[in-house]
Structure formats: C-alpha cells, structure tokens
C-alpha positions as CSV (number, residue, x, y, z in Angstrom):
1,X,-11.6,3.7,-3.1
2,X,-12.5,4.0,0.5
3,X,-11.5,6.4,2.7
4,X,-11.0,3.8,5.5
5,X,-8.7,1.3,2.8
6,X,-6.9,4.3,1.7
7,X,-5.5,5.5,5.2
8,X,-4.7,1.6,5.7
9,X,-2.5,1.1,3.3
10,X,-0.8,4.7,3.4
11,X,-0.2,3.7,6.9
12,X,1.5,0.1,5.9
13,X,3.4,2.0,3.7
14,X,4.6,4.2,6.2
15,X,5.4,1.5,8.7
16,X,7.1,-0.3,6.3
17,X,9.5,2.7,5.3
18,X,9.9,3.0,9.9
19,X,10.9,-0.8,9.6
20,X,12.8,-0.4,6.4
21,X,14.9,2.7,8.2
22,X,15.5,1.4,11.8
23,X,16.4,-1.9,10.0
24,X,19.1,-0.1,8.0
25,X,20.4,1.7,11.1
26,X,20.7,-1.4,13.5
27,X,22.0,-3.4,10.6
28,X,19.2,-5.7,10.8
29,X,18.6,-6.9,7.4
30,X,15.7,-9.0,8.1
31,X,13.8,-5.9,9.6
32,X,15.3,-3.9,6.5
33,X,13.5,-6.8,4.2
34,X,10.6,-6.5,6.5
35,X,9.8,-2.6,5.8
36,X,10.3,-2.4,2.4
37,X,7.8,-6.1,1.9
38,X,5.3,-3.9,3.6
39,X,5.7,-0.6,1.5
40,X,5.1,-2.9,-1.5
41,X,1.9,-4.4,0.2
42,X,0.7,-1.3,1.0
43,X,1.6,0.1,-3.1
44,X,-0.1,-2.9,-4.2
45,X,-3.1,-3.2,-2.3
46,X,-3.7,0.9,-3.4
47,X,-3.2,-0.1,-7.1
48,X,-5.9,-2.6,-6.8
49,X,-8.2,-0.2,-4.9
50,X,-7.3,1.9,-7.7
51,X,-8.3,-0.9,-10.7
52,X,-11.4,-1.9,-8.3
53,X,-12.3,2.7,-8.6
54,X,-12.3,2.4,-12.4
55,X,-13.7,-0.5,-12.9
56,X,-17.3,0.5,-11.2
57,X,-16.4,3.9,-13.4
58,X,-16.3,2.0,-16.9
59,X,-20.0,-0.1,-15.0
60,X,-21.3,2.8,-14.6
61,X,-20.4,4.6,-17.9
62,X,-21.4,2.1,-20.0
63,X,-24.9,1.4,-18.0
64,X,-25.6,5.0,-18.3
C-alpha cells in the first residue's frame, strides 16, 4: 500500500469522524450521515489497498 494512499484515507476517516461529531452536537443529521459515509470510504478504500498488498504478495510468491 502506499504511503501517500494510506495517509489519505486515514485522513477521510478522520474527517469523517470531525463531521460525524460536530453533526451530532449541532443536531445536524445530514452532517452526522455525512461523517460516518466518509469513515466507511476511507475503511473501505484501506481494505482494498490492503487486498491490492496481498495480491502482488501471492504474484510474487508464486513467480518466485
């Protein structure tokens, strides 16, 4: 996974969960809804990263 990717979607995540939380305090619920859609982009997009990572691992294992 790439640095670069990684930091990217750490940092959707953590706006999401500043969205999420102001959202709750102002009794927004769209902005609530908001946050927590991007903390799930941000989980999702890693776990692909993360099937992309051992996918080049099983490549390269089994061209070795």
């Amino acid at each position: 996974m790439g640095a670069d990717d990684k930091v990217r979607n750490k940092a959707q995540e953590a706006k999401g969960k500043v969205k999420e939380g102001v959202g709750r305090a102002t009794d927004d619920r769209s902005m609530e809804a908001e946050g927590r859609t991007d903390q799930l982009k941000g989980g999702l997009k890693q776990a692909g990263e993360k099937v992309k990572d051992s996918a080049k691992k099983v490549k390269k294992a089994v061209k070795d």
